[in-house]
Backbone as CSV, one residue per row, in Angstrom:
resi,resn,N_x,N_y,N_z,CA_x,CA_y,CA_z,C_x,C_y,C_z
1,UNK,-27.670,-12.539,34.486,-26.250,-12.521,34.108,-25.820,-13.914,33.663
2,UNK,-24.880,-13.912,32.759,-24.051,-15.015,32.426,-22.605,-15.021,31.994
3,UNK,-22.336,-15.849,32.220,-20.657,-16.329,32.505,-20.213,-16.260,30.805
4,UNK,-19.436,-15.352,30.310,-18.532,-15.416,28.944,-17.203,-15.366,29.296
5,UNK,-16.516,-16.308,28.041,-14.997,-16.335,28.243,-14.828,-15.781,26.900
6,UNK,-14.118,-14.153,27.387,-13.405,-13.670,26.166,-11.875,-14.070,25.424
7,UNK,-11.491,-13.482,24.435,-10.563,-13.933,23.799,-9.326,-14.180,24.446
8,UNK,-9.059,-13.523,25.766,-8.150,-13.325,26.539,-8.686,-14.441,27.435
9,UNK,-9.215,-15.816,27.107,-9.387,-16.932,28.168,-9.904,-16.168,29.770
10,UNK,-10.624,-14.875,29.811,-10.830,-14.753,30.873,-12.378,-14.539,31.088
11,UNK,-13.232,-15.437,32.254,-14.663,-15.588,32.641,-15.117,-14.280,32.948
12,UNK,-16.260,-13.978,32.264,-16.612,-12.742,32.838,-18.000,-12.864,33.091
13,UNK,-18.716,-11.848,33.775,-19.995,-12.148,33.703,-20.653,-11.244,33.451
14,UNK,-21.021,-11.371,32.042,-22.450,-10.254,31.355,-23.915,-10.389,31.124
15,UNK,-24.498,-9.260,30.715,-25.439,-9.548,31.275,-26.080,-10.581,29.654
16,UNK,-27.272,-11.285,29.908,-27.869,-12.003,29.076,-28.566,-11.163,27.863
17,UNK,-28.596,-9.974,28.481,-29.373,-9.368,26.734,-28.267,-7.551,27.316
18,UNK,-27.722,-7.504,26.678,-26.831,-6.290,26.957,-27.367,-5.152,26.303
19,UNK,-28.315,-3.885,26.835,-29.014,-3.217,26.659,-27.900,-1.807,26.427
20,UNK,-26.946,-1.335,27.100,-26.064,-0.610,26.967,-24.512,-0.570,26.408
21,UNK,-24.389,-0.464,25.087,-23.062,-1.275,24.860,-22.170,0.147,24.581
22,UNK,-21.024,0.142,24.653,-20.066,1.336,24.581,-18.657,0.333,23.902
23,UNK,-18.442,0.700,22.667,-17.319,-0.145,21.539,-15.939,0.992,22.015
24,UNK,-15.048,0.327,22.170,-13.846,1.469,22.432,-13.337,1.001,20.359
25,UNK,-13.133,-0.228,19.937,-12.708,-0.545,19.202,-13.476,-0.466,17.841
26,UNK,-12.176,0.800,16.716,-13.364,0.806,15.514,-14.021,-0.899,14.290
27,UNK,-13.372,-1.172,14.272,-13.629,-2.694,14.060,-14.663,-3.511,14.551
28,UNK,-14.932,-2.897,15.516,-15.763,-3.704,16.581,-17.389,-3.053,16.246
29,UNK,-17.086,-1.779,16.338,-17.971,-0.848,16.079,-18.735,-1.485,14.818
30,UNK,-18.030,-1.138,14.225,-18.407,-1.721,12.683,-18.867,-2.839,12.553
31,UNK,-17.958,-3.810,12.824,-19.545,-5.217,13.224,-20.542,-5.367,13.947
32,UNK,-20.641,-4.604,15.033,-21.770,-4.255,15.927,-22.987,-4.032,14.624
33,UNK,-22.430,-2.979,14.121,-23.832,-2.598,13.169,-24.024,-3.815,12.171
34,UNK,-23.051,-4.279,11.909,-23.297,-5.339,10.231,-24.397,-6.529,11.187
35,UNK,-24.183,-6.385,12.474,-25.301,-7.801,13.595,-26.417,-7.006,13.500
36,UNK,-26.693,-5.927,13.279,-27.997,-5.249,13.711,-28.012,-5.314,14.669
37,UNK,-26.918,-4.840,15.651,-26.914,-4.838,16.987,-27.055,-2.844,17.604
38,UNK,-27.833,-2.601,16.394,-27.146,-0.545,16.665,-27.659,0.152,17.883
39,UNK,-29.335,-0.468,17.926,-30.240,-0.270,18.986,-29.351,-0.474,20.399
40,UNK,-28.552,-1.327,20.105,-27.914,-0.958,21.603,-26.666,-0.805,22.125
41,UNK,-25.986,0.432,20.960,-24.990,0.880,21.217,-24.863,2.143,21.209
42,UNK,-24.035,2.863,22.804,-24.546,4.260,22.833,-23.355,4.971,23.327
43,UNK,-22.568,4.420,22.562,-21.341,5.275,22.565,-19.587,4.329,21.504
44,UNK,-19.020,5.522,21.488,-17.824,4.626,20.227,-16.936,5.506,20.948
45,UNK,-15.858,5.413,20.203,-14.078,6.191,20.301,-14.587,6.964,18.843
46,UNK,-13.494,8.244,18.761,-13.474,9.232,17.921,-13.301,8.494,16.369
47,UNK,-12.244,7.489,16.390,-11.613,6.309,15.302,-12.659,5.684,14.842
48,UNK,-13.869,5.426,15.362,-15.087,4.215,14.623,-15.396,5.339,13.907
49,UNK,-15.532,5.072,12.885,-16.003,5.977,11.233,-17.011,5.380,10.241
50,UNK,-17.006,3.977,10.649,-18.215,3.048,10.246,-18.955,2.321,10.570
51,UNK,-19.938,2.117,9.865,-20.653,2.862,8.414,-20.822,4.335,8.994
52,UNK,-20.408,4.947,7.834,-20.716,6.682,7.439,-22.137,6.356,7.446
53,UNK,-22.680,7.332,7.663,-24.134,8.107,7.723,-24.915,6.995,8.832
54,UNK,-24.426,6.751,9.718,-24.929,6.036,10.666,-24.212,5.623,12.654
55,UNK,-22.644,5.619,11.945,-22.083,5.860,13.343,-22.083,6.986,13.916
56,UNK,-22.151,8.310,12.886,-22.041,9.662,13.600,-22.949,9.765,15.018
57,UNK,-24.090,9.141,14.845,-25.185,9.687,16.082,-24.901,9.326,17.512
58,UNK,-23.736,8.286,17.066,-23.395,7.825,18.830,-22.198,8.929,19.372
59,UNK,-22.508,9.220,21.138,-21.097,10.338,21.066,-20.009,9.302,21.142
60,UNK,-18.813,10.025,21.819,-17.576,9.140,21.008,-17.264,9.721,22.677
61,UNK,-16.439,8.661,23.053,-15.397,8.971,24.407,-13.891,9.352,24.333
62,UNK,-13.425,9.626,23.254,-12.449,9.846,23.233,-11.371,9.313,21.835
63,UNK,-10.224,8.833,22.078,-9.550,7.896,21.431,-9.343,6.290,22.021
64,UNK,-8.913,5.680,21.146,-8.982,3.936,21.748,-7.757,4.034,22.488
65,UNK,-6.450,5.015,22.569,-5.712,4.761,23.627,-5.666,5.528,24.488
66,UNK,-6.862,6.748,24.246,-7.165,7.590,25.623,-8.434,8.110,26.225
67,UNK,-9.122,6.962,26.296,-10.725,6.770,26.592,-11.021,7.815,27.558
68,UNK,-11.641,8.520,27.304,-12.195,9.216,28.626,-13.307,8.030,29.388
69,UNK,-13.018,8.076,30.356,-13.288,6.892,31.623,-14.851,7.808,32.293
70,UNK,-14.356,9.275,32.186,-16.059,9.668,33.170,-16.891,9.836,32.098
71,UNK,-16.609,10.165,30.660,-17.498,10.337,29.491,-18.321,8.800,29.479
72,UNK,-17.501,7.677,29.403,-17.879,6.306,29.516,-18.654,6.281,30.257
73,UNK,-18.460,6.628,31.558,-19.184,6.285,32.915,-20.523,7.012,32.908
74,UNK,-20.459,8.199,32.399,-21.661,9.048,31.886,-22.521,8.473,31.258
75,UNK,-22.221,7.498,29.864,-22.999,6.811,29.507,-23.996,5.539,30.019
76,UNK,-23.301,4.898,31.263,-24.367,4.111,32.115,-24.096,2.941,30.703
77,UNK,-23.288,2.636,30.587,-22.954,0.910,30.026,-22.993,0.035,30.978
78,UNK,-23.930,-1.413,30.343,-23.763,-2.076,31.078,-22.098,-3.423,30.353
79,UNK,-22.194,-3.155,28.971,-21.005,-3.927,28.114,-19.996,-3.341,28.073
80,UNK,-19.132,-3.445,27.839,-18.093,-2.734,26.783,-16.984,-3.476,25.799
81,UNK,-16.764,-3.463,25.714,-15.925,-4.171,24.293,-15.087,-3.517,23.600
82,UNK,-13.630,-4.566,23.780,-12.526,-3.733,23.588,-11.592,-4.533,22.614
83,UNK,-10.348,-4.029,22.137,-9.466,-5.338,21.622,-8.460,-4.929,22.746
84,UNK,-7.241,-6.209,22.754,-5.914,-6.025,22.917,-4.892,-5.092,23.206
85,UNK,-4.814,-5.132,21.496,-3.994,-4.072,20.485,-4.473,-2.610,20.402
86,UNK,-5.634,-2.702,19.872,-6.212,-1.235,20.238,-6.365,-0.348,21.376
87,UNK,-6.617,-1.199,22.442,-6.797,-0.407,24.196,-6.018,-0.675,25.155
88,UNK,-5.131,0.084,26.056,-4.785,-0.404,26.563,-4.854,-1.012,27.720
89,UNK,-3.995,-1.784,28.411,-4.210,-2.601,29.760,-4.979,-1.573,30.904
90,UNK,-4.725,-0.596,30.957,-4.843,0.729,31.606,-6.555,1.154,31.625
91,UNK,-6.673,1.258,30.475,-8.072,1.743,29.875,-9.100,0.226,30.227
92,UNK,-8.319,-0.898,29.943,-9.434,-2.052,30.239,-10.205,-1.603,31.847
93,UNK,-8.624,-1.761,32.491,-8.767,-2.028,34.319,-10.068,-1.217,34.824
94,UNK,-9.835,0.541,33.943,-10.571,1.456,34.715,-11.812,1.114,34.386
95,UNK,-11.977,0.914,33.245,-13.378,0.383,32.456,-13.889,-0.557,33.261
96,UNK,-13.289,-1.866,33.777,-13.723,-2.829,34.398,-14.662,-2.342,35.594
97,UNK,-14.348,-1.031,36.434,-14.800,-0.489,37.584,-16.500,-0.079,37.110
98,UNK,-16.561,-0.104,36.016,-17.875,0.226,35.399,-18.932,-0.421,34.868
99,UNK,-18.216,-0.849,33.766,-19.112,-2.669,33.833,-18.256,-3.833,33.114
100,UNK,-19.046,-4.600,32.942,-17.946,-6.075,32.413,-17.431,-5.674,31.105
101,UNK,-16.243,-5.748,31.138,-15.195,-5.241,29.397,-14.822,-6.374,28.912
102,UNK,-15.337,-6.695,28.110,-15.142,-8.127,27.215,-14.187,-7.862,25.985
103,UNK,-12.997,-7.907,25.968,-11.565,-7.892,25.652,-11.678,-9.109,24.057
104,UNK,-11.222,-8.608,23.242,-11.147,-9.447,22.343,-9.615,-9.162,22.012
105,UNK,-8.733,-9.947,20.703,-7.257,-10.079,20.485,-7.439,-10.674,19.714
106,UNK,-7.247,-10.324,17.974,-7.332,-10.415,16.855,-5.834,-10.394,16.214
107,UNK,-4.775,-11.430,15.854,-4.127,-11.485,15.418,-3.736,-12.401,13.779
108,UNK,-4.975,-13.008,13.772,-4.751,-14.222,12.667,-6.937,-13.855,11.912
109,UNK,-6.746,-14.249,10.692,-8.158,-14.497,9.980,-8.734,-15.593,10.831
110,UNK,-8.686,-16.243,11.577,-9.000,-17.047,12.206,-9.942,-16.596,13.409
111,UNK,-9.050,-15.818,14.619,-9.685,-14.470,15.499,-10.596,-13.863,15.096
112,UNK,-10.399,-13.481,13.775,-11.374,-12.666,13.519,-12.994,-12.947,13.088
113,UNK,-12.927,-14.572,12.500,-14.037,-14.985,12.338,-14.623,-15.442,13.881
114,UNK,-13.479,-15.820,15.052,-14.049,-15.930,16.491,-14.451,-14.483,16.822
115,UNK,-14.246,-13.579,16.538,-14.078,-12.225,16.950,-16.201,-11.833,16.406
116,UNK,-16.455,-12.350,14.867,-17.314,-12.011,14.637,-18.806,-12.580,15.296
117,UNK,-18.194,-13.976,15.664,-18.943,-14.405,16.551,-19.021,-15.032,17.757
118,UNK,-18.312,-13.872,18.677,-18.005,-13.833,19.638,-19.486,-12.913,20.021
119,UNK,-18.748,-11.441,19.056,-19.962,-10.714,19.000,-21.397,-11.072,19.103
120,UNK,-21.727,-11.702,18.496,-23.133,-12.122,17.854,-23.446,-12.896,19.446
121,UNK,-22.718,-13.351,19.805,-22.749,-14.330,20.871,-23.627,-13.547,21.891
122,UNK,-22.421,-12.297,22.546,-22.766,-11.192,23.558,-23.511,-10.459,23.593
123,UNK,-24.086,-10.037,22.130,-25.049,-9.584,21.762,-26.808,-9.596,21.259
124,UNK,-26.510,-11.119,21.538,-27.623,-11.820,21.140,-28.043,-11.924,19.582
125,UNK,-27.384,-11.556,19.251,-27.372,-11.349,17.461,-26.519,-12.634,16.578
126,UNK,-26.848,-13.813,17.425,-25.604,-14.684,17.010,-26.018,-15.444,15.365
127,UNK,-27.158,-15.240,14.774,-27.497,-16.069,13.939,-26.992,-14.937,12.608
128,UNK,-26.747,-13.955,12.781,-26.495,-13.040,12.054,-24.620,-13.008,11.947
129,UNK,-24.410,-13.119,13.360,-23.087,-13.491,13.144,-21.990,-14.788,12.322
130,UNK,-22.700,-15.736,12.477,-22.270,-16.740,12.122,-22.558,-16.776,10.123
131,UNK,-23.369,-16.340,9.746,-23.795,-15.661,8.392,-22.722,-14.836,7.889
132,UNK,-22.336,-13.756,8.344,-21.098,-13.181,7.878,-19.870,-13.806,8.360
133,UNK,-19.450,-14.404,9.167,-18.564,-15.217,9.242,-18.332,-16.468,8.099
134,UNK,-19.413,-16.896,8.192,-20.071,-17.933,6.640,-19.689,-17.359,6.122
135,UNK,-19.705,-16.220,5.382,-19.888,-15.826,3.993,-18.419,-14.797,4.084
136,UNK,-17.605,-14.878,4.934,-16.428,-13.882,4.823,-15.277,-14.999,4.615
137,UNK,-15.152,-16.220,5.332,-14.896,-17.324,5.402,-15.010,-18.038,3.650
138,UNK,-16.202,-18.102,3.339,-15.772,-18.696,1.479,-15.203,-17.737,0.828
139,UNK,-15.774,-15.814,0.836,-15.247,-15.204,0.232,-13.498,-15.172,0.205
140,UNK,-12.894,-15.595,1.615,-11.608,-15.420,1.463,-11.238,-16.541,0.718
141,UNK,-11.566,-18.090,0.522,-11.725,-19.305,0.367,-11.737,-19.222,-0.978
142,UNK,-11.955,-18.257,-1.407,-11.945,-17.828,-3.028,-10.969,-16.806,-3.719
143,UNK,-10.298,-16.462,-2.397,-9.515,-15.327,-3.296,-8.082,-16.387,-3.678
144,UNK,-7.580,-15.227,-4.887,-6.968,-15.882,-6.062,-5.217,-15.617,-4.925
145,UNK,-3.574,-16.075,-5.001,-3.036,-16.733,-4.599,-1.855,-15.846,-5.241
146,UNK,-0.812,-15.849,-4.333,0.341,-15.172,-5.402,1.461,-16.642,-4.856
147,UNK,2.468,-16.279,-5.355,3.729,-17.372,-5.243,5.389,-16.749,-5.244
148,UNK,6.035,-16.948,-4.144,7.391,-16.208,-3.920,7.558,-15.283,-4.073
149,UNK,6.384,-14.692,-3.233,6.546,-12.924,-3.547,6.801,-12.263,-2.091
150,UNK,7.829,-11.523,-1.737,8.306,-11.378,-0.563,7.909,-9.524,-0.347
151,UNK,7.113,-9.103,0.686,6.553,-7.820,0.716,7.136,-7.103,1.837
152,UNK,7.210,-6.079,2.091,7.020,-5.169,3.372,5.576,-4.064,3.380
153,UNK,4.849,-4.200,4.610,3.716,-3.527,4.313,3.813,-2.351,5.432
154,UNK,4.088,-1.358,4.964,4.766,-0.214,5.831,3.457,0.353,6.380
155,UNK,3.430,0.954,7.733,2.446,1.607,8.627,2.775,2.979,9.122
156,UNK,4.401,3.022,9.182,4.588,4.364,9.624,6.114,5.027,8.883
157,UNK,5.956,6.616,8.901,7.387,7.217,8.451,7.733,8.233,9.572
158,UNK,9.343,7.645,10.078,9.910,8.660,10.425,9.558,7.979,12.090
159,UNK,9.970,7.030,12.485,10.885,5.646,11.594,9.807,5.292,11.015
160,UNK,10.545,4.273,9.975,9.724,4.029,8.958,9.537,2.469,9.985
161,UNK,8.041,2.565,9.951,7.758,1.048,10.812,7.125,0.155,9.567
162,UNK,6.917,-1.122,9.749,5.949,-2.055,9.043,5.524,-2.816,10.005
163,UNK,4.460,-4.236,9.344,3.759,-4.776,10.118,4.722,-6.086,10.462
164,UNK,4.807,-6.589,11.883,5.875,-7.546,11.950,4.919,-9.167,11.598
165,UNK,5.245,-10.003,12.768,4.822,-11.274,13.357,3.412,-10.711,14.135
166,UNK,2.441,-12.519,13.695,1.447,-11.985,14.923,0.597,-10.526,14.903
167,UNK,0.374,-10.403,13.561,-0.405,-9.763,13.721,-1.368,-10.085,12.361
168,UNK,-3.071,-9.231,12.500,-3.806,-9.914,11.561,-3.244,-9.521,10.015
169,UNK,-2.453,-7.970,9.685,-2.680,-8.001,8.585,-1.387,-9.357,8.137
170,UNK,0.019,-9.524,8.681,0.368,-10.416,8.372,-0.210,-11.962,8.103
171,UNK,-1.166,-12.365,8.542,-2.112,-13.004,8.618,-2.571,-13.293,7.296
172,UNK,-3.234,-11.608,6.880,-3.771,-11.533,5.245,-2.714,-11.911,4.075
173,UNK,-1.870,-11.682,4.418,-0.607,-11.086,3.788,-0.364,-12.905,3.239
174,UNK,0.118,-13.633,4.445,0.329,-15.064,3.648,-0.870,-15.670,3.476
175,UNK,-2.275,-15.394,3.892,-3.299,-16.322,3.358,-3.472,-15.462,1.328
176,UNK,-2.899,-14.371,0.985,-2.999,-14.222,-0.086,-1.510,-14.966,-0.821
177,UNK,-0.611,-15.420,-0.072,0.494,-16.397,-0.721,1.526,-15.255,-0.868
178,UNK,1.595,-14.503,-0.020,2.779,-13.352,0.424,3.448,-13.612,1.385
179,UNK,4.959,-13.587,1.292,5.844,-13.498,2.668,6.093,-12.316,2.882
180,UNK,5.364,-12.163,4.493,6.375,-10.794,4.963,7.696,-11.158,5.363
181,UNK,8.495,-9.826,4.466,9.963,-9.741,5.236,10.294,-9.447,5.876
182,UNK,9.515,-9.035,6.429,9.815,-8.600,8.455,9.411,-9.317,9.180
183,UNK,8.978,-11.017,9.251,8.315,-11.637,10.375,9.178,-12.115,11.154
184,UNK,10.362,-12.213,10.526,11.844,-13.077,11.500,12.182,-11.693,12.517
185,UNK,11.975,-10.086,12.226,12.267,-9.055,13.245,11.529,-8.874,14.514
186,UNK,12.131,-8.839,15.051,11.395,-8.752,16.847,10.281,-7.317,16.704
187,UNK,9.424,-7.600,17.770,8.536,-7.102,17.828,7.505,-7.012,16.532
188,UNK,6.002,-6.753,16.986,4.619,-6.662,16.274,4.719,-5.666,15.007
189,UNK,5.564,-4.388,15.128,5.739,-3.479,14.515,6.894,-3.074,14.596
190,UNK,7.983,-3.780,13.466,9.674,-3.499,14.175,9.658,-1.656,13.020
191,UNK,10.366,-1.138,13.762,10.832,-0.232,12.914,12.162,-0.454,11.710
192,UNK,12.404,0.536,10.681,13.250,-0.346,9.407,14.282,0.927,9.605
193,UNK,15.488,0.724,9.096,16.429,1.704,9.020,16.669,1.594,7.026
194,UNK,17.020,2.555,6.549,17.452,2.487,5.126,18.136,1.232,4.811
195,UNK,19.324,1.032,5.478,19.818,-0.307,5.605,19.280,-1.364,5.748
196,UNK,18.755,-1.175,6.975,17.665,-2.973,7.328,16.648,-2.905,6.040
197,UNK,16.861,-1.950,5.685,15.138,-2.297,4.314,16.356,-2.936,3.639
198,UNK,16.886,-2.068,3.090,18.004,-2.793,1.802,18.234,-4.267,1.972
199,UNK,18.787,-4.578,3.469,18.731,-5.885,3.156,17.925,-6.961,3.206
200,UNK,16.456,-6.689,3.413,15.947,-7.489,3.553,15.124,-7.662,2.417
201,UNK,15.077,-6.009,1.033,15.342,-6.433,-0.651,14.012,-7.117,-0.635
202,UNK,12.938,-6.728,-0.573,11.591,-7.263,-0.598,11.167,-6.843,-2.128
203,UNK,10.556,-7.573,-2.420,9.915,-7.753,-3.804,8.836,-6.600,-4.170
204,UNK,8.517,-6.672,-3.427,7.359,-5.362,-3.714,7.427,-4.993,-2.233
205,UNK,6.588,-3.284,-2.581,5.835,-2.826,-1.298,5.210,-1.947,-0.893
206,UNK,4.208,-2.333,0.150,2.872,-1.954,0.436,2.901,-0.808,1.291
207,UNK,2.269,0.291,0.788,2.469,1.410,1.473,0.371,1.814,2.164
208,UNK,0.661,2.011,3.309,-0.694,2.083,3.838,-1.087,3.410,4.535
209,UNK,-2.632,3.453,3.785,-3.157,4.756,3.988,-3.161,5.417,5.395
210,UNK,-3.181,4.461,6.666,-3.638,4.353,7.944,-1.957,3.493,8.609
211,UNK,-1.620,3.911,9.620,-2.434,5.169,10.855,-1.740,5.954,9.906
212,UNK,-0.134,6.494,9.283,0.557,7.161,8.383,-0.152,7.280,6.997
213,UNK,-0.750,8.591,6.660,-1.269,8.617,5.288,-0.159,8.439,4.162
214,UNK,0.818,7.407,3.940,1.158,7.292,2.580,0.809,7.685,1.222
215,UNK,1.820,8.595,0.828,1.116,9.099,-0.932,2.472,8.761,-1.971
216,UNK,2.226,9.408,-2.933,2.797,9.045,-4.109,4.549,9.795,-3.503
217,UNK,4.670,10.516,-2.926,5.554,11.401,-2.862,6.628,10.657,-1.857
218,UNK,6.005,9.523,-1.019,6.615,8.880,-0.037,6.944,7.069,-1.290
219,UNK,6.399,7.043,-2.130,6.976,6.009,-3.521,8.358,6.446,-3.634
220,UNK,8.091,7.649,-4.160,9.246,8.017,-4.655,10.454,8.188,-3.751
221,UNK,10.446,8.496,-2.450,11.312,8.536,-1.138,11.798,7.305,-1.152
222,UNK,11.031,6.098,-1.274,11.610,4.624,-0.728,12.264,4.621,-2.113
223,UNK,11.510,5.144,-2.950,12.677,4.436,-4.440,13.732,5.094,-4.473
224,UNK,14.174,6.048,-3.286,15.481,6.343,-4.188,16.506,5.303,-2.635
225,UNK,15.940,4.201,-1.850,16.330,3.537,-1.123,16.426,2.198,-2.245
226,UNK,15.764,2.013,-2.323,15.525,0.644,-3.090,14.603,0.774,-4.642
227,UNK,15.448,1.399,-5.423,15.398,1.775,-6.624,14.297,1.256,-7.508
228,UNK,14.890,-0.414,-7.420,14.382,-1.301,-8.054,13.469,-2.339,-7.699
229,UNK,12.429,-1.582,-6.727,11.578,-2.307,-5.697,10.058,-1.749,-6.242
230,UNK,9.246,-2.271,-6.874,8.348,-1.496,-7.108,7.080,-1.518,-5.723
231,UNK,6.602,-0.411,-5.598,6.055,0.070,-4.691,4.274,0.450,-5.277
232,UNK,3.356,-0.203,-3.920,2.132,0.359,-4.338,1.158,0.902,-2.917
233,UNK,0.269,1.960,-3.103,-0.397,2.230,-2.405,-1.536,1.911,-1.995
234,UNK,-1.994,1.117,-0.418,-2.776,0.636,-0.499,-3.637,1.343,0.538
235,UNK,-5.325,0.636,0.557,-5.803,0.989,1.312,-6.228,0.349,3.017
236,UNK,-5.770,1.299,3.768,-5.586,0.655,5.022,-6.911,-0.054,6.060
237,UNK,-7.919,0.692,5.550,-9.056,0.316,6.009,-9.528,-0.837,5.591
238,UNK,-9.310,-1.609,4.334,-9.225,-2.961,3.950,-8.513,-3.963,4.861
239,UNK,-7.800,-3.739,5.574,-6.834,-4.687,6.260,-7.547,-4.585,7.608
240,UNK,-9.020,-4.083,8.315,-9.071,-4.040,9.119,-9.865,-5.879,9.695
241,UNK,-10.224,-5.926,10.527,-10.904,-7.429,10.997,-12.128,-7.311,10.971
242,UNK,-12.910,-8.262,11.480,-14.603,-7.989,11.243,-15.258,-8.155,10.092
243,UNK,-15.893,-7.523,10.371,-16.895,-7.631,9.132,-16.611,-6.738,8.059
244,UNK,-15.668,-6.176,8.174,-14.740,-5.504,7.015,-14.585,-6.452,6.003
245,UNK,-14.129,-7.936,6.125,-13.473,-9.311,5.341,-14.221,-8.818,4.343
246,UNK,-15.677,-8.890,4.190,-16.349,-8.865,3.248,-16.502,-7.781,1.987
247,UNK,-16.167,-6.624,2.633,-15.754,-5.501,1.327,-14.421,-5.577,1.451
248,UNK,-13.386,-6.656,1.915,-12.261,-6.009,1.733,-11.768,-7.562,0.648
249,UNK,-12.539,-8.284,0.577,-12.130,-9.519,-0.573,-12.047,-9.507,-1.781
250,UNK,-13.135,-8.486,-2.279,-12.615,-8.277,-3.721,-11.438,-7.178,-4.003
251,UNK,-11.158,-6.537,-3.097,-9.894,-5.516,-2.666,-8.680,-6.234,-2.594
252,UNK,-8.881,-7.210,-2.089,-7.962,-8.656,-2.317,-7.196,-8.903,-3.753
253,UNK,-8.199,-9.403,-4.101,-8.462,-9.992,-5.523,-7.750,-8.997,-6.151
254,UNK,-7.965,-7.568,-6.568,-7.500,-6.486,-7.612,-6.107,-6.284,-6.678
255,UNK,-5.618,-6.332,-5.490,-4.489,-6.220,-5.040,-3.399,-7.210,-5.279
256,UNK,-3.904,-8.317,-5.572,-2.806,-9.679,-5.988,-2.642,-9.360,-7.533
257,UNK,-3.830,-9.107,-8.205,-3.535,-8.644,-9.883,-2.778,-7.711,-10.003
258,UNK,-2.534,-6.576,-9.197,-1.731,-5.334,-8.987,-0.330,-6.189,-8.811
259,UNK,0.143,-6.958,-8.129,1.238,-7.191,-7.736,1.586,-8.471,-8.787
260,UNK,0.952,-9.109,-9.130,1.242,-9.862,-10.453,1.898,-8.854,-11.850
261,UNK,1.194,-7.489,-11.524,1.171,-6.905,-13.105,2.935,-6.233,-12.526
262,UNK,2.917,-5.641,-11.772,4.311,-5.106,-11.041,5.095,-6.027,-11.168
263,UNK,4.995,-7.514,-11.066,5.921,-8.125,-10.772,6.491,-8.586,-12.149
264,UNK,5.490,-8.757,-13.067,5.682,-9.203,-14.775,6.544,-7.708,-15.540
265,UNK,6.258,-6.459,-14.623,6.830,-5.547,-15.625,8.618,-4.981,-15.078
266,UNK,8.339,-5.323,-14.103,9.933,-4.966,-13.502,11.086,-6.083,-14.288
């Protein structure tokens, strides 16, 4: 065994080569495999979906905010690995009774490159980690820049929520040279009223596939709020952390040209 301090500054003690790993978090999941860490992961949440044609074979315990705890326990983990945001305080504790839950909290591009090799760390896969971190790290280092462009990047309808403060996609949002107009509103995910959108008259905005499937039909709903706001649909799985950065940079790139071309034609 050895002593790790997860993202949550707290000592834990895992084991030195972690033979049983169980991911509650899909993000997590997903970099697990990009380490070549697959051999020793034997279980996910229903939400890890990637990589297709390869996560299917692990069973799934549930959802990330309602883990089944004896399905887990069934599996005989000796890791587990969780975020924050995704699991809750609840789901850590019981988990803890089982084996060491190494807690990560991803709010900034920053986290997330600790996040990738954090992984690599716990997993013994660290030389692999630090490689995609490398290389997710210039790729962002390269993406192209917008200027006084003020967004709302909506997550849910009915209330209509967006992404607040403190969190990663806001994060993305100004490292591409975007202000969110919701970071001065309280809470992570403030909800918007017709009004509070109106006045806060954002320049463009981002409508997301995930957790709320946004379509063309919900464009047209906000435009008859804010008429003269042009609106685009994005994809939500791009905004996730991990080792996502890397297919989600040139997604980047064609998303700032999108909002350049919107912004030249309005």
């Amino acid at each position: 065994m050895r002593t790790f301090t997860d993202q949550l500054n707290r000592e834990l003690q895992i084991p030195d080569f972690p033979k049983r790993i169980v991911s509650i978090c899909p993000a997590i999941t997903e970099t697990l495999f990009a380490l070549d860490a697959t051999e020793h992961i034997v279980g996910r949440t229903k939400f890890c979906i990637f990589p297709k044609g390869e996560v299917e074979r692990l069973p799934h315990v549930g959802g990330t905010k309602d883990v089944n705890i004896d399905q887990v326990r069934a599996l005989k983990p000796d890791l587990i690995l969780a975020e924050k945001e995704e699991n809750t305080k609840e789901t850590v504790e019981a988990l803890s009774t089982i084996a060491p839950v190494v807690v990560m909290e991803v709010q900034t591009i920053d986290d997330s490159y600790r996040l990738i090799q954090d992984l690599g760390e716990v997993t013994g896969h660290l030389e692999q980690a630090e490689t995609i971190a490398k290389d997710a790290k210039l790729a962002f280092e390269r993406l192209p820049k917008l200027q006084n462009s003020r967004v709302l990047y909506f997550i849910w309808r009915k209330p209509y929520m967006v992404v607040g403060n403190t969190t990663y996609i806001q994060s993305v949002l100004e490292h591409l040279g975007l202000e969110n107009a919701a970071k001065h509103l309280e809470g992570r995910y403030p909800d918007l009223t017709p009004e509070l959108l109106k006045e806060l008259a954002p320049d463009a905005i981002l409508l997301s596939s995930e957790p709320f499937p946004f379509s063309e039909k919900h464009q047209k709903e906000l435009a008859t709020i804010l008429p003269d706001t042009p609106s685009l649909l994005v994809d939500g799985e791009m905004f996730w952390y991990g080792s996502k950065m890397l297919e989600a940079s040139p997604y980047y790139a064609l998303l700032v040209d999108q909002l350049r071309e919107v912004a030249r034609t309005e």
